[in-house]
Biotite code that builds the C-alpha atoms (Angstrom):
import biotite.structure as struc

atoms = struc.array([
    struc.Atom([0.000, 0.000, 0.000], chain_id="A", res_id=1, res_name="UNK", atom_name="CA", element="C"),
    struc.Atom([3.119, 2.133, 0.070], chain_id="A", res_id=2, res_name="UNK", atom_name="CA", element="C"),
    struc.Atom([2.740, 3.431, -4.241], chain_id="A", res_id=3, res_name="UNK", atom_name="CA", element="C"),
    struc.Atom([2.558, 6.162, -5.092], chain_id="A", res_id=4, res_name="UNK", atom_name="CA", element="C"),
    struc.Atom([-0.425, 6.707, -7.255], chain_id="A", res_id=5, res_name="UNK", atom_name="CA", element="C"),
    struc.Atom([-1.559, 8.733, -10.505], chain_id="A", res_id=6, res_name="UNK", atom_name="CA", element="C"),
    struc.Atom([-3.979, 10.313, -9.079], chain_id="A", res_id=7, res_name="UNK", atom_name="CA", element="C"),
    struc.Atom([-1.981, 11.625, -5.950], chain_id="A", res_id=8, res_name="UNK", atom_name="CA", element="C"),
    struc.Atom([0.989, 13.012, -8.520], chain_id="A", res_id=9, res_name="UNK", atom_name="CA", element="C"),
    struc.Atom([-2.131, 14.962, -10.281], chain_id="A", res_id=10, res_name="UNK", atom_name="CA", element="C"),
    struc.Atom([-3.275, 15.978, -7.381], chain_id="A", res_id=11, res_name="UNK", atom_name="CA", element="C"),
    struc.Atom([-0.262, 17.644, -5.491], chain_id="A", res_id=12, res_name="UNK", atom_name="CA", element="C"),
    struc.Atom([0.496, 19.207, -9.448], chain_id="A", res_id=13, res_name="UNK", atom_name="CA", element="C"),
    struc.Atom([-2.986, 20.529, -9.171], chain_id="A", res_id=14, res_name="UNK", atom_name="CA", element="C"),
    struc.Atom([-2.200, 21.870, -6.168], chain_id="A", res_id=15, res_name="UNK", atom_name="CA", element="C"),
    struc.Atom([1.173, 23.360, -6.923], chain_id="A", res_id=16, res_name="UNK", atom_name="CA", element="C"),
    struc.Atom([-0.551, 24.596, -10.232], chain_id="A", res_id=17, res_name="UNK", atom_name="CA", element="C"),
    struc.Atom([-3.260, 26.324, -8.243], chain_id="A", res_id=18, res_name="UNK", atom_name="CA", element="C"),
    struc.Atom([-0.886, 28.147, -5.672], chain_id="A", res_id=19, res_name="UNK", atom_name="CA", element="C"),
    struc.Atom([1.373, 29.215, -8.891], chain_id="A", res_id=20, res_name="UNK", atom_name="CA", element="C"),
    struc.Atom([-1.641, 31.303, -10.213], chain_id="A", res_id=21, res_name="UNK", atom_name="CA", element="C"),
    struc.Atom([-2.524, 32.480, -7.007], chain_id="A", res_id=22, res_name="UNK", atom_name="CA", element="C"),
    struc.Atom([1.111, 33.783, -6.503], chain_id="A", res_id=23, res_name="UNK", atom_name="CA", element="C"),
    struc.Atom([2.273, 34.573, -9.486], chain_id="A", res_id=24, res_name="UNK", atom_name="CA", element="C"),
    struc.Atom([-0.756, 35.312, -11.872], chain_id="A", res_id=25, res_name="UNK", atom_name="CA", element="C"),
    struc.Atom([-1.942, 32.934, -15.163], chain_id="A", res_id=26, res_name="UNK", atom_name="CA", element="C"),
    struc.Atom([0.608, 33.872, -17.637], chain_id="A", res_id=27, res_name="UNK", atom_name="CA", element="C"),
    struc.Atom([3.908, 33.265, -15.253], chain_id="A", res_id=28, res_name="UNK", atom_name="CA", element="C"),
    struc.Atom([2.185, 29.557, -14.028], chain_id="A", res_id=29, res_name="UNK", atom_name="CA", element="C"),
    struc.Atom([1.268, 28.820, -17.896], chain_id="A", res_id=30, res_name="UNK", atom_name="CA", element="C"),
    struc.Atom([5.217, 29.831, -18.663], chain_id="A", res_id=31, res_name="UNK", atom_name="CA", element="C"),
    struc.Atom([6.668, 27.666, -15.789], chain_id="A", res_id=32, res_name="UNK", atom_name="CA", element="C"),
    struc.Atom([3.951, 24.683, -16.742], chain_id="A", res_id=33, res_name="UNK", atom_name="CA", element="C"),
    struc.Atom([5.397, 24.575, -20.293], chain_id="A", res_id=34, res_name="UNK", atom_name="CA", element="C"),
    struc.Atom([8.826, 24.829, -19.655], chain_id="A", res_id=35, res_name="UNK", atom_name="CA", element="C"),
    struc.Atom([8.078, 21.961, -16.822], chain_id="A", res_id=36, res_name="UNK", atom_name="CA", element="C"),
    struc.Atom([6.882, 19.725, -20.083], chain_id="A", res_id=37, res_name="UNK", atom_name="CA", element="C"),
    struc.Atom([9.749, 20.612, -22.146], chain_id="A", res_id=38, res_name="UNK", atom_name="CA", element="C"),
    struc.Atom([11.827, 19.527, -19.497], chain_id="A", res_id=39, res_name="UNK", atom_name="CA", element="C"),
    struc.Atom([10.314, 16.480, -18.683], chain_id="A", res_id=40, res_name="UNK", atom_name="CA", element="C"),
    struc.Atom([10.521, 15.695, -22.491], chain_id="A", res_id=41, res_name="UNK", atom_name="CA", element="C"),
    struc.Atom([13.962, 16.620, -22.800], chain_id="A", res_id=42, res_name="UNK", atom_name="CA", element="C"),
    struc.Atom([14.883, 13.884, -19.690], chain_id="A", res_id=43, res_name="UNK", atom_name="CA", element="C"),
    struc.Atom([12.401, 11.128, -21.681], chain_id="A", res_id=44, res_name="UNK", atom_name="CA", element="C"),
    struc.Atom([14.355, 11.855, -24.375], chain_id="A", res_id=45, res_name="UNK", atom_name="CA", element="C"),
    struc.Atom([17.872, 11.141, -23.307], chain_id="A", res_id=46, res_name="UNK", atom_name="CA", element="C"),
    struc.Atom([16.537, 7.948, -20.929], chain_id="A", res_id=47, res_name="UNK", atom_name="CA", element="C"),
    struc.Atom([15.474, 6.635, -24.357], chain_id="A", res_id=48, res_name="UNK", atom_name="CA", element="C"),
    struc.Atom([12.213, 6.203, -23.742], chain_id="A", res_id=49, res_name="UNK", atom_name="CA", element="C"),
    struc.Atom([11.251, 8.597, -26.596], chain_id="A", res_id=50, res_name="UNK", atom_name="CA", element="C"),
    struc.Atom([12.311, 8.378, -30.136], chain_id="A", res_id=51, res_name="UNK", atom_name="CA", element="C"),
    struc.Atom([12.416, 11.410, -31.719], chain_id="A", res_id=52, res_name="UNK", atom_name="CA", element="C"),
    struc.Atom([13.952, 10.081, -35.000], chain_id="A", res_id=53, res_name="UNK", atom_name="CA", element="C"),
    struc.Atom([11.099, 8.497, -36.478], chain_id="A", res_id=54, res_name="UNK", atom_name="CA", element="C"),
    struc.Atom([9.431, 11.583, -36.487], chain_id="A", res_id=55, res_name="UNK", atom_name="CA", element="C"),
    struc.Atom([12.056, 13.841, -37.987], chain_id="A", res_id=56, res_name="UNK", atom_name="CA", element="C"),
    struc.Atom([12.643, 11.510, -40.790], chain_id="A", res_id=57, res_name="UNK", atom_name="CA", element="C"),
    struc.Atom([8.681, 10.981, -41.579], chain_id="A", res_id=58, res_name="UNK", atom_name="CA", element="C"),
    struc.Atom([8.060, 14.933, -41.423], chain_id="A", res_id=59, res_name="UNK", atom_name="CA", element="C"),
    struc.Atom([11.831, 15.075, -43.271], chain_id="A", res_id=60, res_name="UNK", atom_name="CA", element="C"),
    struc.Atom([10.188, 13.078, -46.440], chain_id="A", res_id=61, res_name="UNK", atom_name="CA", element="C"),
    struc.Atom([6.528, 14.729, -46.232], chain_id="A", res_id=62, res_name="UNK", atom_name="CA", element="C"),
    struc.Atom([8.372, 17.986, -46.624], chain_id="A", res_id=63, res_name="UNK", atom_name="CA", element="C"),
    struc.Atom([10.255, 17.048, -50.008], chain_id="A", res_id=64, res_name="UNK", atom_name="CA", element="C"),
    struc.Atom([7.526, 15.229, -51.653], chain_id="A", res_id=65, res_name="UNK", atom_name="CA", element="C"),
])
């Protein structure tokens, strides 16, 4: 009974998402939510659980045709 579930890790975001607007206004939260994303990409990336090449060589031979 000790895991740590989904819906507890979307609810202390919520939370933390909630007191950034509060504190900070909209905008600020939005910009620290999507750089949040980009970094959490960004370490999927280079764990290799994300393959980025397949997509830059299927939009790479869309773009010549």
């Amino acid at each position: 009974m000790n895991q740590i579930r989904l819906s507890h890790l979307g609810a202390v975001a919520g939370l933390l998402f909630g007191w950034l607007v509060l504190q900070y206004g909209v905008i600020k939260a939005v910009f620290v939510l999507a750089v949040g994303a980009v970094g959490w990409l960004a370490g999927r990336v280079l764990d290799g659980d994300v393959d980025l090449s397949a997509l830059s060589r299927r939009r790479g031979d869309q773009d010549f045709d």
